[in-house]
C-alpha positions in Angstrom: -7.1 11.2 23.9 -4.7 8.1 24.0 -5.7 4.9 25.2 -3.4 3.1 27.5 -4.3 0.1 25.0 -1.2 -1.2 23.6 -1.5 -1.3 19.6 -0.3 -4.4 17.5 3.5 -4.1 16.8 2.7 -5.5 12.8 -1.0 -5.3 13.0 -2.2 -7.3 9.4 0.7 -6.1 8.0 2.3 -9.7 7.2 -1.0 -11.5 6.6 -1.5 -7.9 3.5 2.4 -8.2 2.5 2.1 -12.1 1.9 -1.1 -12.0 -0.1 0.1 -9.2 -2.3 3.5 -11.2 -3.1 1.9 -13.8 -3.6 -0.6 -12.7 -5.9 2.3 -10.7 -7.9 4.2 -13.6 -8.2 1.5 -15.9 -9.5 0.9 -13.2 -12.4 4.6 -13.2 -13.1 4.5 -16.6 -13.7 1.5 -16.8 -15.7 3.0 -14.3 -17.7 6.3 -16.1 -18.2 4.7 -19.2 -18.6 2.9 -17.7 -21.3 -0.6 -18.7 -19.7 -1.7 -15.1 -20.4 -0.6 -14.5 -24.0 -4.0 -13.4 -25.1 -4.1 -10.4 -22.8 -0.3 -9.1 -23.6 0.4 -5.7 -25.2 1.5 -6.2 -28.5 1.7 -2.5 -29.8 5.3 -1.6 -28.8 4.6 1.9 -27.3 2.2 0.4 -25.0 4.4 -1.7 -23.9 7.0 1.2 -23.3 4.1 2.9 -21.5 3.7 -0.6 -19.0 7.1 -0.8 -18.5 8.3 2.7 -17.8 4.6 2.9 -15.2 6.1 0.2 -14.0 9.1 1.4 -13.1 8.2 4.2 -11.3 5.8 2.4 -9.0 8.3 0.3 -7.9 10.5 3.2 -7.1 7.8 5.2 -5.9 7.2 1.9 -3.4 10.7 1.5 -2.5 10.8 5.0 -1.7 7.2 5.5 0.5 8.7 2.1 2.5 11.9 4.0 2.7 10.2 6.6 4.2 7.8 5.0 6.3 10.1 2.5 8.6 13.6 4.1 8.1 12.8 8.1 8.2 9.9 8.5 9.9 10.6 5.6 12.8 6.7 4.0 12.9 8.6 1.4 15.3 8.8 4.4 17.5 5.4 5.5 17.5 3.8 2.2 18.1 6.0 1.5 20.9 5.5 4.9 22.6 1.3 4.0 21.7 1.5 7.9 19.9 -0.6 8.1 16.3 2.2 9.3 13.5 0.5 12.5 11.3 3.4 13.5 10.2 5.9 12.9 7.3 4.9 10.4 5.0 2.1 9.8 7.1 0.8 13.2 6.5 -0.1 12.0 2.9 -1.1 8.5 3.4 -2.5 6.3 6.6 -0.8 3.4 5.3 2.4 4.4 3.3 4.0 0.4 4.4 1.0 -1.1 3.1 0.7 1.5 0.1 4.4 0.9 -0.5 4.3 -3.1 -1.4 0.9 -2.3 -2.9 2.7 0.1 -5.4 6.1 -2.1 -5.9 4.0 -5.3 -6.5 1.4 -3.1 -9.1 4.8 -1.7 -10.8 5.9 -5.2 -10.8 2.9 -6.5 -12.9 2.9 -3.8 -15.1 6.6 -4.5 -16.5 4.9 -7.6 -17.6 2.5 -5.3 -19.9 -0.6 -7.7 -20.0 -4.0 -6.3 -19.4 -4.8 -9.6 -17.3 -2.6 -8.1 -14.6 -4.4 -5.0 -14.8 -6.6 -7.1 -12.2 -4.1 -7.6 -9.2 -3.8 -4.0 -8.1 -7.9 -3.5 -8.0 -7.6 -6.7 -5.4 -4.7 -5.1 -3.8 -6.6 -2.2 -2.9 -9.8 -3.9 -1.9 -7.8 -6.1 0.2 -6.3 -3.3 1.8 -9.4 -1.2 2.1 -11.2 -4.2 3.8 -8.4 -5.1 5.8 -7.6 -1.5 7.4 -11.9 -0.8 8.0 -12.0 -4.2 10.3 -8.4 -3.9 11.9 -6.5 -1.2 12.4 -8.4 1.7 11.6 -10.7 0.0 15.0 -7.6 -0.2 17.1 -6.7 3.2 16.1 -10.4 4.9 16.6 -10.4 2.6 20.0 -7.0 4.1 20.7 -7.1 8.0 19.8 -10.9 8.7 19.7 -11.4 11.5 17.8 -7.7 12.6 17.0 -7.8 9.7 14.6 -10.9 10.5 12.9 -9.9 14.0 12.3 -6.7 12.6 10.6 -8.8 9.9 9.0 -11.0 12.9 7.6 -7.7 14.7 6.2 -5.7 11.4 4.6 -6.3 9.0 2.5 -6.2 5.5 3.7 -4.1 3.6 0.9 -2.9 6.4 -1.8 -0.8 9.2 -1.0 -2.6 12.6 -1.4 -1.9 16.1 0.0 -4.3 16.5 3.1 -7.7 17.7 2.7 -7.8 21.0 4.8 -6.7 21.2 8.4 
């Protein structure tokens, strides 16, 4: 049942994407600043390994964002106060937030130290925390049990194909 409860236009979207940049650019300059020598790859392969991950996170982010704002018009749906299922959002409750999460993971890994192996485990605590005490309250508040039966059948932060209907 919707609510007549408008929802947050960027809910803690900004506050998520700054924090994440942030943290992704501190690592990238403890890396080129050669702070973190001791945790670098040194076997080549590896480091092809790192890098090529890398890669495709950052396309796979670039691509879920892609999806989520430009495709599948969220500014729509929050504007009309209707939940989005569908699309991208059919595999993930959070593609925007899953998006920088997996561009700024791809990111760290092109820098092939194990020390940045770190970042992305805060990213998705940060995100986990963040979505339980914010949106995922607006959203139950919002579209009662609509919400939880798509919260049941998609994952909050990585894309998955829905767990039965």
């Amino acid at each position: 049942m919707k609510n007549d409860k408008s929802l947050p236009v960027y809910g803690v979207g900004p506050i998520y994407g700054i924090f994440v940049f942030l943290i992704t650019a501190a690592g990238i300059v403890l890396y080129c600043t050669a702070l973190l020598k001791s945790g670098e790859a040194e076997n080549s392969a590896i480091k092809v390994i790192f890098i090529v991950s890398g890669a495709l996170l950052i396309a796979a982010g670039v691509a879920m964002w892609i999806t989520a704002v430009l495709v599948n018009r969220i500014d729509q749906s929050i504007k009309s106060n209707s939940l989005k299922t569908t699309g991208v959002y059919g595999i993930v409750r959070n593609p925007i937030y899953s998006a920088i999460m997996f561009a700024c993971t791809g990111a760290l890994l092109c820098c092939s130290n194990y020390w940045l192996l770190i970042a992305p485990v805060i990213f998705y605590v940060l995100l986990t925390v963040l979505m339980i005490f914010t949106e995922e309250k607006w959203l139950e508040s919002a579209f009662g049990e609509e919400y939880l039966a798509y919260c049941k059948r998609v994952n909050r932060g990585i894309p998955f194909f829905p767990r039965g209907k």
